[in-house]
Structures are given as structure tokens and as C-alpha cells.
Residue, then its C-alpha position, 0 to 999 in steps of 0.5 A: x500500500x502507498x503511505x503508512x496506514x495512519x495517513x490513509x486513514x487520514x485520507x478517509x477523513x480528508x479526501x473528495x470523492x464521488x462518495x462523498x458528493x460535489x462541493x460547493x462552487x466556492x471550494x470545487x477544484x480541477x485535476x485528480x491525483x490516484x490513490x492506491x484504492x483507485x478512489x480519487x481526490x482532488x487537488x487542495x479540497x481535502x475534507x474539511x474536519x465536519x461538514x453540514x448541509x444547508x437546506x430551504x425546505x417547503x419544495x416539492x422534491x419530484x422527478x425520477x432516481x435509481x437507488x444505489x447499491x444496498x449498503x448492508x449487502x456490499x459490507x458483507x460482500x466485500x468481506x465475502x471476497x476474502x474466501x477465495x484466491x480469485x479475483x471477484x468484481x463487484x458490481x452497483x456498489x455504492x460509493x460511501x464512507x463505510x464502504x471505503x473503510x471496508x475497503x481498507x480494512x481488505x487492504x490493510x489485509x493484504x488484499x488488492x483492491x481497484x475501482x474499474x468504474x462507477x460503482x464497479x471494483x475488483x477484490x483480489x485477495x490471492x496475496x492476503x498475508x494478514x489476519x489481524x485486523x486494524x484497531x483504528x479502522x475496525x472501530x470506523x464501522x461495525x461491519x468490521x467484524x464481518x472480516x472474521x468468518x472469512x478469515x477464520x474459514x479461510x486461515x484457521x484464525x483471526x484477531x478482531x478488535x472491537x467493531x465500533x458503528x453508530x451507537x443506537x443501543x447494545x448490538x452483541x456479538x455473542x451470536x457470532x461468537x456462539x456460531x464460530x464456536x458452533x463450527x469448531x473454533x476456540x475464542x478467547x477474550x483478549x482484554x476486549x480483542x477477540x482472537x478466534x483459532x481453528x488449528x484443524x479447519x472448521x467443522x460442519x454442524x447444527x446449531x440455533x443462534x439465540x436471536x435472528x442477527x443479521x451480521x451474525x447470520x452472514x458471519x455463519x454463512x460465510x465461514x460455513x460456505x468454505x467448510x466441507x459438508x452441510x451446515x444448518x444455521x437456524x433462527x437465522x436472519x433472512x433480510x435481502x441483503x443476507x439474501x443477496x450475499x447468499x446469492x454471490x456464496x452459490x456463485x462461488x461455489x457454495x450450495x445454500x438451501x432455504x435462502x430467504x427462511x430462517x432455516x438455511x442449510x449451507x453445503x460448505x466446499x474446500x474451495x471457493x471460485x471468483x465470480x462477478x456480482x451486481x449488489x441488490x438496490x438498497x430497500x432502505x433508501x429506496x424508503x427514505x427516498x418515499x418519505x421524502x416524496x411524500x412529505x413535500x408534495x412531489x411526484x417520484x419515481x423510483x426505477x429498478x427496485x425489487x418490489x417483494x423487498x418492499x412490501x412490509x414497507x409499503x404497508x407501514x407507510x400506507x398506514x401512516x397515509x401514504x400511498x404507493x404503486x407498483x409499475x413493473x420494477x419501479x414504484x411511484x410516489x403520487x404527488x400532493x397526498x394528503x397524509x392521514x394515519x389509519x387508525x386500528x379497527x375500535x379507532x385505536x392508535x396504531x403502531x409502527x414496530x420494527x422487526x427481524x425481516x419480514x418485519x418492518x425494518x429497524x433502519x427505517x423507523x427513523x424515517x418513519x417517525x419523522x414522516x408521522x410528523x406530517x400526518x394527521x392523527x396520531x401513531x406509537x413508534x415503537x424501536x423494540x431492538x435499539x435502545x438508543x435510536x429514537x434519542x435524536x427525536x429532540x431535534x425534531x421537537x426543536x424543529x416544532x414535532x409534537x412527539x412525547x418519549x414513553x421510554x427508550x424503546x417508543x415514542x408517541x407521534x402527534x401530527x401533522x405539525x408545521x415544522x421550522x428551520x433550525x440548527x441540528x446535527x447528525x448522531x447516526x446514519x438513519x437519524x440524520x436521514x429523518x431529519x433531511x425529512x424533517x428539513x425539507x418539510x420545514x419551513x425556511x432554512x435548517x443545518x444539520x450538521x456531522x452530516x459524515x453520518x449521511x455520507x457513511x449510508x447514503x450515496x451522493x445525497x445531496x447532489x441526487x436531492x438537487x436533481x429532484x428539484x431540492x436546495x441543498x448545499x454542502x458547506x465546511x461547518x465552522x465552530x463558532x467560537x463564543 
């Protein structure tokens, strides 16, 4: 790799690249200089420390867009391409921040990786010399653990610092622990480092993980799919994005029953082969991008989704008055709906709950919330699996919202009510999408600030915005000293 590892890291910080979209006029400029990942950066527009985008809300955001790459499909993909010597090509794979972390941490191991185009990249691990993963990148993200599977299958050990991520509640990793253990391996608590060992290889096996974990049912499915004979993990996650890199595990060589349930049978292999994969478009933005659509107005059209992905979805946001339709692959957003919450037979306040898939999904009860704000009548939110996510929603009273906290887990929404402009930031990624929502249903003009959290989940947020008629701008965010 070029440069030592603390100055790459610092180039995640600093660089301007697509993933992190255009600046303003005042501090775009010309030329390109490449970096060893292939992700380029110009010249003299390093990023500034924290950056906010400026928003004038009240305009309907109308016009047609084509979802990115699924972020929490490509994270474990990536991580995937550690199983085999080949090379694997990626394709629709979206140019955030958590995906250029996840890419270093390949590096860092030893793997090569290049950008051929937009959205496409080559992972060659044939020359990965390393199982010992980076402190200071694997804390960037908590799909950091996700390298363990691979490693492990592949090498028979593994060294993995804590994952870090957005702080939204506990998020164990005893399922994966107890899966590796399952396999055969020995772990070892290392004063807080994990160290995984199997001298010998894995073994197949049997065995029920004690909660549906998603990252944990991708640590499973990769690390059973290089051990030879069949596996069954059951109580398993099924989301599609689990679902989509169980899809590229039977493209290189592995046989997966029961994609989809919460029973899958994996035939592991001695080896696994390259292949070329296009990630799944990203149901959860794919929903942001609706309540966007509906509470200002706007008439959307979003192309190339998967519709079955998105019907839970589509349910909950009918609750809360808006409505959707399905032409062919793509779904559309009616313009000018007037958003009512249907209330429960008896004229009971209806809830919105999250859940393991096919439940309405936890990254999407931000955007929920926030789009309840504009609808009359009243809903419980209730975030049964994250303790701490729905602590941002003071932004939003501040910004006018009528929500009351009942406890950590569930808030009651009262609407709709007239928003204002205000001074907030970002604490996660799917926070920081509720109150884009909040904000362009605002009237006058709202900042958020950390806005790195956007950029970590959302592709190019706010030049795709402006193409469907919104006022967004990316400006540094200067402490104001008092």
C-alpha cells in the first residue's frame, strides 16, 4: 500500500470523492491525483474536519432516481471476497464512507483492491498475508467484524478488535461468537480483542443462534460456505441483503438451501471460485427516498427496485397515509397526498414496530417517525431492538414535532405539525436521514450538521436531492467560537 496506514486513514477523513458528493462552487477544484484504492481526490479540497448541509425546505422534491447499491449487502460482500484466491468484481456498489473503510480494512489485509468504474471494483485477495485486523479502522464501522468468518474459514484464525458503528443501543456479538464456536473454533477474550483459532479447519454442524442477527447470520454463512459438508444455521436472519450475499456464496461455489427462511442449510466446499456480482438496490433508501416524496408534495419515481423487498414497507407507510404503486420494477410516489394515519379497527392508535425481516425494518423507523410528523392523527413508534435510536427525536421537537418519549424503546407521534428551520446535527446514519425529512418539510432554512453520518449510508445525497428539484448545499461547518 502507498503511505503508512495512519495517513490513509487520514485520507478517509480528508479526501473528495464521488462518495462523498460535489462541493460547493466556492471550494470545487480541477485535476485528480490516484490513490492506491483507485478512489480519487482532488487537488487542495481535502475534507474539511465536519461538514453540514444547508437546506430551504417547503419544495416539492419530484422527478425520477435509481437507488444505489444496498449498503448492508456490499459490507458483507466485500468481506465475502476474502474466501477465495480469485479475483471477484463487484458490481452497483455504492460509493460511501463505510464502504471505503471496508475497503481498507481488505487492504490493510493484504488484499488488492481497484475501482474499474462507477460503482464497479475488483477484490483480489490471492496475496492476503494478514489476519489481524486494524484497531483504528475496525472501530470506523461495525461491519468490521464481518472480516472474521472469512478469515477464520479461510486461515484457521483471526484477531478482531472491537467493531465500533453508530451507537443506537447494545448490538452483541455473542451470536457470532456462539456460531464460530458452533463450527469448531476456540475464542478467547483478549482484554476486549477477540482472537478466534481453528488449528484443524472448521467443522460442519447444527446449531440455533439465540436471536435472528443479521451480521451474525452472514458471519455463519460465510465461514460455513468454505467448510466441507452441510451446515444448518437456524433462527437465522433472512433480510435481502443476507439474501443477496447468499446469492454471490452459490456463485462461488457454495450450495445454500432455504435462502430467504430462517432455516438455511449451507453445503460448505474446500474451495471457493471468483465470480462477478451486481449488489441488490438498497430497500432502505429506496424508503427514505418515499418519505421524502411524500412529505413535500412531489411526484417520484423510483426505477429498478425489487418490489417483494418492499412490501412490509409499503404497508407501514400506507398506514401512516401514504400511498404507493407498483409499475413493473419501479414504484411511484403520487404527488400532493394528503397524509392521514389509519387508525386500528375500535379507532385505536396504531403502531409502527420494527422487526427481524419480514418485519418492518429497524433502519427505517427513523424515517418513519419523522414522516408521522406530517400526518394527521396520531401513531406509537415503537424501536423494540435499539435502545438508543429514537434519542435524536429532540431535534425534531426543536424543529416544532409534537412527539412525547414513553421510554427508550417508543415514542408517541402527534401530527401533522408545521415544522421550522433550525440548527441540528447528525448522531447516526438513519437519524440524520429523518431529519433531511424533517428539513425539507420545514419551513425556511435548517443545518444539520456531522452530516459524515449521511455520507457513511447514503450515496451522493445531496447532489441526487438537487436533481429532484431540492436546495441543498454542502458547506465546511465552522465552530463558532463564543
Amino acid at each position: 500500500m502507498d503511505g503508512t496506514l495512519a495517513e490513509r486513514i487520514r485520507i478517509l477523513d480528508a479526501r473528495d470523492t464521488d462518495s462523498v458528493a460535489s462541493r460547493t462552487k466556492s471550494t470545487r477544484k480541477q485535476g485528480k491525483t490516484p490513490s492506491s484504492t483507485g478512489l480519487a481526490t482532488r487537488e487542495g479540497t481535502l475534507r474539511p474536519p465536519m461538514e453540514k448541509f444547508v437546506i430551504e425546505g417547503g419544495r416539492p422534491l419530484s422527478g425520477t432516481i435509481t437507488p444505489a447499491g444496498n449498503k448492508n449487502g456490499a459490507l458483507p460482500i466485500l468481506a465475502a471476497c476474502l474466501l477465495t484466491d480469485d479475483e471477484v468484481i463487484l458490481r452497483n456498489v455504492p460509493r460511501i464512507r463505510d464502504v471505503e473503510a471496508m475497503t481498507l480494512l481488505l487492504e490493510q489485509l493484504g488484499a488488492r483492491v481497484q475501482w474499474l468504474g462507477p460503482g464497479e471494483i475488483s477484490i483480489d485477495a490471492s496475496s492476503v498475508d494478514s489476519c489481524e485486523v486494524d484497531r483504528e479502522l475496525a472501530e470506523r464501522i461495525r461491519a468490521s467484524f464481518l472480516l472474521a468468518g472469512p478469515l477464520l474459514a479461510r486461515f484457521g484464525r483471526a484477531h478482531m478488535p472491537p467493531p465500533g458503528g453508530d451507537v443506537i443501543g447494545r448490538r452483541r456479538l455473542d451470536p457470532h461468537l456462539d456460531a464460530f464456536r458452533a463450527l469448531g473454533a476456540s475464542v478467547d477474550d483478549d482484554r476486549g480483542d477477540i482472537r478466534l483459532e481453528a488449528p484443524t479447519g472448521l467443522r460442519p454442524c447444527d446449531f440455533l443462534m439465540d436471536e435472528p442477527s443479521v451480521m451474525a447470520t452472514e458471519n455463519a454463512l460465510m465461514a460455513a460456505s468454505l467448510t466441507r459438508g452441510p451446515t444448518v444455521i437456524r433462527n437465522a436472519a433472512s433480510e435481502p441483503h443476507v439474501q443477496d450475499l447468499a446469492r454471490m456464496l452459490v456463485a462461488m461455489g457454495a450450495q445454500i438451501d432455504g435462502i430467504g427462511s430462517n432455516v438455511m442449510t449451507v453445503h460448505g466446499v474446500g474451495s471457493l471460485r471468483g465470480c462477478t456480482h451486481g449488489i441488490a438496490p438498497d430497500h432502505i433508501e429506496i424508503g427514505s427516498f418515499m418519505a421524502l416524496a411524500g412529505v413535500t408534495g412531489g411526484e417520484l419515481v423510483v426505477r429498478d427496485t425489487v418490489p417483494e423487498d418492499l412490501r412490509m414497507i409499503r404497508l407501514v407507510f400506507d398506514r401512516l397515509g401514504l400511498r404507493t404503486e407498483v409499475r413493473g420494477a419501479d414504484i411511484i410516489v403520487p404527488a400532493n397526498q394528503q397524509l392521514v394515519v389509519r387508525n386500528d379497527k375500535g379507532d385505536h392508535t396504531p403502531k409502527v414496530q420494527d422487526g427481524p425481516w419480514p418485519a418492518f425494518p429497524a433502519d427505517l423507523t427513523s424515517v418513519a417517525l419523522a414522516l408521522a410528523t406530517q400526518a394527521q392523527g396520531s401513531v406509537m413508534i415503537h424501536e423494540w431492538m435499539f435502545e438508543n435510536r429514537l434519542f435524536f427525536v429532540d431535534k425534531l421537537v426543536l424543529m416544532g414535532a409534537s412527539i412525547t418519549i414513553c421510554d427508550p424503546h417508543r415514542a408517541m407521534v402527534v401530527g401533522p405539525r408545521r415544522l421550522h428551520g433550525q440548527r441540528v446535527d447528525s448522531p447516526d446514519i438513519r437519524a440524520g436521514m429523518a431529519m433531511l425529512i424533517a428539513a425539507f418539510a420545514a419551513d425556511g432554512v435548517t443545518e444539520i450538521g456531522n452530516v459524515r453520518h449521511i455520507d457513511r449510508g447514503y450515496e451522493r445525497m445531496d447532489e441526487r436531492l438537487r436533481d429532484l428539484g431540492a436546495r441543498i448545499e454542502r458547506e465546511d461547518d465552522v465552530p463558532v467560537s463564543v
